[in-house]
C-alpha positions as CSV (number, residue, x, y, z in Angstrom):
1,X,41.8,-10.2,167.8
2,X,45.2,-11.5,169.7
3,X,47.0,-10.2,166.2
4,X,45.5,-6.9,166.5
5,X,46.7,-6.4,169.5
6,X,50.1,-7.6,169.6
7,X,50.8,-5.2,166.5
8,X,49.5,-2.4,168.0
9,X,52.2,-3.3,171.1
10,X,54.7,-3.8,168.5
11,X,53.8,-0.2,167.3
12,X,54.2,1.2,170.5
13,X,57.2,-0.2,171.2
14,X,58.7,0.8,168.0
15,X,57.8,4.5,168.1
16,X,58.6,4.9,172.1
17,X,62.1,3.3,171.0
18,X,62.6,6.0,168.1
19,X,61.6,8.8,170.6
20,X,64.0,7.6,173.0
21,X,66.9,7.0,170.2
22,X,66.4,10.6,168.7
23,X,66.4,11.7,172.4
24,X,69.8,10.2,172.8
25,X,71.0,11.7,169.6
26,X,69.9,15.2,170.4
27,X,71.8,14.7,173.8
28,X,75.1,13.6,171.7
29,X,74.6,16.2,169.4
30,X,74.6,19.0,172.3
31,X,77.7,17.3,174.3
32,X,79.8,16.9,170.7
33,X,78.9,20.9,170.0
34,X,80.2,21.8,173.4
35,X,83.3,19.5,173.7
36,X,84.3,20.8,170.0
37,X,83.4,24.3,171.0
38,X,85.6,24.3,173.7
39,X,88.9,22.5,172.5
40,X,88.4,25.0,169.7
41,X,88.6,27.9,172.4
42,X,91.4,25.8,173.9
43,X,93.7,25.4,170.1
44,X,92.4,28.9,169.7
45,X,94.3,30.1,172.9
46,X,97.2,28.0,172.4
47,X,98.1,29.3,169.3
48,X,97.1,32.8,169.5
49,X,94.5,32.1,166.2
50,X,91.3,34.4,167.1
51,X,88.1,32.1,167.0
52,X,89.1,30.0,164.1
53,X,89.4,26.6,165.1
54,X,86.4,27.5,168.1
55,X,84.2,27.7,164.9
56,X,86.0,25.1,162.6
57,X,85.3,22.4,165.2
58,X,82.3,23.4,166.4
59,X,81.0,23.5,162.9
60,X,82.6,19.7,162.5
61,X,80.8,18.6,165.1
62,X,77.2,19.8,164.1
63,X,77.8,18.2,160.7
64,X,79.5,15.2,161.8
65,X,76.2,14.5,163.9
66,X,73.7,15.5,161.5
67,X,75.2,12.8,159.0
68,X,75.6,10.3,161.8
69,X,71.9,11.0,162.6
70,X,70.6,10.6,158.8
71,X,72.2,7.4,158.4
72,X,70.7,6.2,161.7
73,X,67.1,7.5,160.1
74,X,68.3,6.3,157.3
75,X,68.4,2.5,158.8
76,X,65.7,2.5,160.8
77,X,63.0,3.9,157.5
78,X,64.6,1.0,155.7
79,X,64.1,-1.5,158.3
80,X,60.0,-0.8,158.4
């Protein structure tokens, strides 16, 4: 009965760690977008270049944190 228990916990635990790890990544994946976004705007200004490098960058960042994200999926699937 004590085993039962215990991997339910250990359950819980697990999943309320994922939420709160794909929280975090969400969260990183919104300040990257913005940061990017706006040295972008900043390049763009600077060198008189319409919205390219807004858009390049901003588009750099979303990828660059969807990958980082699958591989962090990636590890945890692999670790059950």
């Amino acid at each position: 009965m004590s085993t039962t228990t215990h991997k339910t916990r250990y359950q819980e635990s697990f999943s309320f760690r994922v939420i709160i790890l794909l929280s975090a990544w969400g969260f990183a994946l919104v300040v990257a977008s913005f940061l990017f976004l706006w040295l972008g705007y900043l390049l763009d200004e600077l060198l008189g270049t319409a919205p390219k490098f807004m858009l390049g960058l901003f588009f750099l960042a979303i990828i660059g944190s969807f990958i980082e994200l699958y591989q962090e999926v990636w590890k945890i699937l692999k670790g059950i």
